[in-house]
C-alpha positions in Angstrom: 3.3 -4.5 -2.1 4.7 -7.8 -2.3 1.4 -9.6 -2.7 -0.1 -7.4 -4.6 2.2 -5.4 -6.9 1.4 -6.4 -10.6 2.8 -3.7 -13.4 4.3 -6.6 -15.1 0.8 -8.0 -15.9 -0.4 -4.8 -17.2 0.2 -5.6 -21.1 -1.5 -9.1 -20.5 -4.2 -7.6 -18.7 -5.1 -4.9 -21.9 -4.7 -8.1 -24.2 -7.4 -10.0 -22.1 -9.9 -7.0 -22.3 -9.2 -6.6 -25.6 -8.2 -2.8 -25.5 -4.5 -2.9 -26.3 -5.5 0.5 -27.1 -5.6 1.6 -23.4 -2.3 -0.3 -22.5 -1.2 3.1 -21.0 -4.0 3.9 -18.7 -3.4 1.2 -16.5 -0.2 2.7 -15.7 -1.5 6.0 -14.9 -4.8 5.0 -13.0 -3.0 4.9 -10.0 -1.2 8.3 -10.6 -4.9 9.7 -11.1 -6.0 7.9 -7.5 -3.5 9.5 -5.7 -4.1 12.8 -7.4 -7.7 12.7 -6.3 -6.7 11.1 -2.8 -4.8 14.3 -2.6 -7.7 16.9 -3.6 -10.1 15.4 -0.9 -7.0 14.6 1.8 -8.8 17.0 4.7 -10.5 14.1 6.3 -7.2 12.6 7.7 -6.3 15.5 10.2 -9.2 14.1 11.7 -7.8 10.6 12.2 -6.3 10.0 15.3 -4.9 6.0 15.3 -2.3 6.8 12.0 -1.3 3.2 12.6 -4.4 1.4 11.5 -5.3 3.7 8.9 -2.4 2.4 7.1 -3.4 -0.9 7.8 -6.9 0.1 6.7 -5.4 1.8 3.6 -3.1 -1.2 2.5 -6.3 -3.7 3.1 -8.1 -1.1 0.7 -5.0 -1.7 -1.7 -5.4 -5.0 -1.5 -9.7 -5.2 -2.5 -8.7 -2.6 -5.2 -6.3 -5.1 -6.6 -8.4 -8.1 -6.4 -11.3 -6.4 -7.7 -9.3 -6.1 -11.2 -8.7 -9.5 -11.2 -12.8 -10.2 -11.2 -13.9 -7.0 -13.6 -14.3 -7.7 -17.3 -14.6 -3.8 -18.4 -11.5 -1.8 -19.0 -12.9 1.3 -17.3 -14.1 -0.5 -14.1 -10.4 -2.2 -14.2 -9.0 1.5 -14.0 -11.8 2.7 -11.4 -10.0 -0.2 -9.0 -6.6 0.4 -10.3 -7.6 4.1 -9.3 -9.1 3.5 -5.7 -5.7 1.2 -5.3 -3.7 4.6 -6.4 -5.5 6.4 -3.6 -5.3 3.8 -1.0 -1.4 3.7 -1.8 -1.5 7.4 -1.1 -3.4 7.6 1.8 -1.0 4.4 3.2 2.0 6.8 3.0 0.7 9.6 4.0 -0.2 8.0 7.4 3.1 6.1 7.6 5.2 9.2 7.3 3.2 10.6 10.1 3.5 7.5 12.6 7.5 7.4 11.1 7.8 11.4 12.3 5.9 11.0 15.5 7.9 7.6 16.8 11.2 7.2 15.2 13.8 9.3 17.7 16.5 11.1 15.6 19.6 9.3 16.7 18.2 6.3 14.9 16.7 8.2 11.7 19.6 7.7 9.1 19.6 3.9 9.9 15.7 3.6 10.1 15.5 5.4 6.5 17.9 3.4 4.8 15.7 0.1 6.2 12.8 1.8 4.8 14.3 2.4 1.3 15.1 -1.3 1.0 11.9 -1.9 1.6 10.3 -0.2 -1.1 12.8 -0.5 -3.4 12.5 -4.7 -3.0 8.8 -5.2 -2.0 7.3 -4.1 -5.7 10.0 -5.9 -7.3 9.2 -9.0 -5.2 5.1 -8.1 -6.4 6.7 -8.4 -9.9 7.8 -11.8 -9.3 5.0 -13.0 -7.4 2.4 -12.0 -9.9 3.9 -13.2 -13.0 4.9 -16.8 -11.4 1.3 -16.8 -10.5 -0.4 -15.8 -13.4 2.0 -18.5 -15.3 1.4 -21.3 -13.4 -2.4 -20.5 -12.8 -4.5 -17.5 -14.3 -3.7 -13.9 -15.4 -6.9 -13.2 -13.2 -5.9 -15.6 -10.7 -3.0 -13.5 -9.8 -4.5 -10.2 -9.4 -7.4 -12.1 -7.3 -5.1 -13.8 -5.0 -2.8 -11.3 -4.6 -5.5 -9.0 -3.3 -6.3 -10.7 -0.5 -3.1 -12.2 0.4 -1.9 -8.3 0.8 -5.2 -8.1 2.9 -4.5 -11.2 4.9 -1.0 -10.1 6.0 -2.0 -6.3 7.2 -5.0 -8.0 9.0 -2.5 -10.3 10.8 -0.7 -7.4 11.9 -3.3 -5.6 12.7 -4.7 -8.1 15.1 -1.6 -9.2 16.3 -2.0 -6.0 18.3 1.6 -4.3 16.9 -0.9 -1.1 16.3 -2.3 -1.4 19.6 -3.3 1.6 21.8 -0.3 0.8 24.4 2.7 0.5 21.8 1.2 3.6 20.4 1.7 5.2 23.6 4.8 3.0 24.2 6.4 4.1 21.3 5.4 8.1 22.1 7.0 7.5 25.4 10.2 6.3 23.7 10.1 9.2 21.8 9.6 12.3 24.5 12.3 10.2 26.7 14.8 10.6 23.6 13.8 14.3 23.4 14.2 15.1 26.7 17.4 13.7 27.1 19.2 15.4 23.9 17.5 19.0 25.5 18.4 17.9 29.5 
């Protein structure tokens, strides 16, 4: 979200299509994503690595977001601002799985409070990041490269092997050990 979190551009982004009309769309494309990511959500019982489907899900984020920057039509902007919507959804989705399968209960309280400062600081960092970039370059600019600079850091992770078939198991371990010692 910090590369690629750009509400603040929104207003700019109507003027350059010339629609200030649909100024308010923008804002609920990604409502309407998430909605439809919802209706259609039966596929993901099916996945079985929840780790890299958020990774997959925030890269999607990331190509949604770029692709505003390079569309000239108001509705194909809120088609990507859409898919973005849903690939936000899908991202949490999986994350609050992998967070319920790995995180032992002693260290929840602390673990959630980590994870509120991070979403309460990473789209307000976006903000920044989007409007310093779209002042000191392009309004498309900074959608474009904060698409796949979003993309960039999960495919760092990703290959950096943190999602990797042995800490998934490492971190399953961790948690049956921490169950079986609060029921032995």
């Amino acid at each position: 979200m910090v590369f690629a979190f750009p509400y603040a551009l929104y207003p700019f982004l109507a003027e350059s299509l010339d629609a200030p009309w649909a100024l308010g769309l923008p804002y609920s494309a990604g409502a309407i994503g998430s909605l439809a990511a919802t209706w259609t959500s039966g596929w993901t019982s099916h996945v079985r690595h929840h780790g890299r489907a958020v990774v997959v899900a925030a890269i999607c984020w990331g190509l949604a977001v770029a692709g505003v920057g390079i569309s000239a039509n108001v509705w194909l902007v809120l088609v990507m601002l859409g898919l973005a919507g849903a690939a936000d959804l899908v991202s949490g989705l999986f994350r609050v799985i992998v967070w319920n399968q790995t995180i032992p209960d002693e260290i929840r309280g602390r673990m959630a409070g980590i994870e509120l400062l991070s979403y309460s600081i990473g789209p307000t960092l976006g903000q920044v990041r989007a409007t310093g970039v779209a002042r000191l370059t392009s309004l498309r600019t900074s959608f474009v490269s904060g698409g796949p600079a979003a993309q960039s850091s999960r495919s760092a992770s990703l290959h950096r092997g943190s999602l990797s078939h042995s800490s998934e198991r490492r971190c399953a371990r961790s948690s049956a050990a921490a169950a079986a010692s609060r029921l032995g």
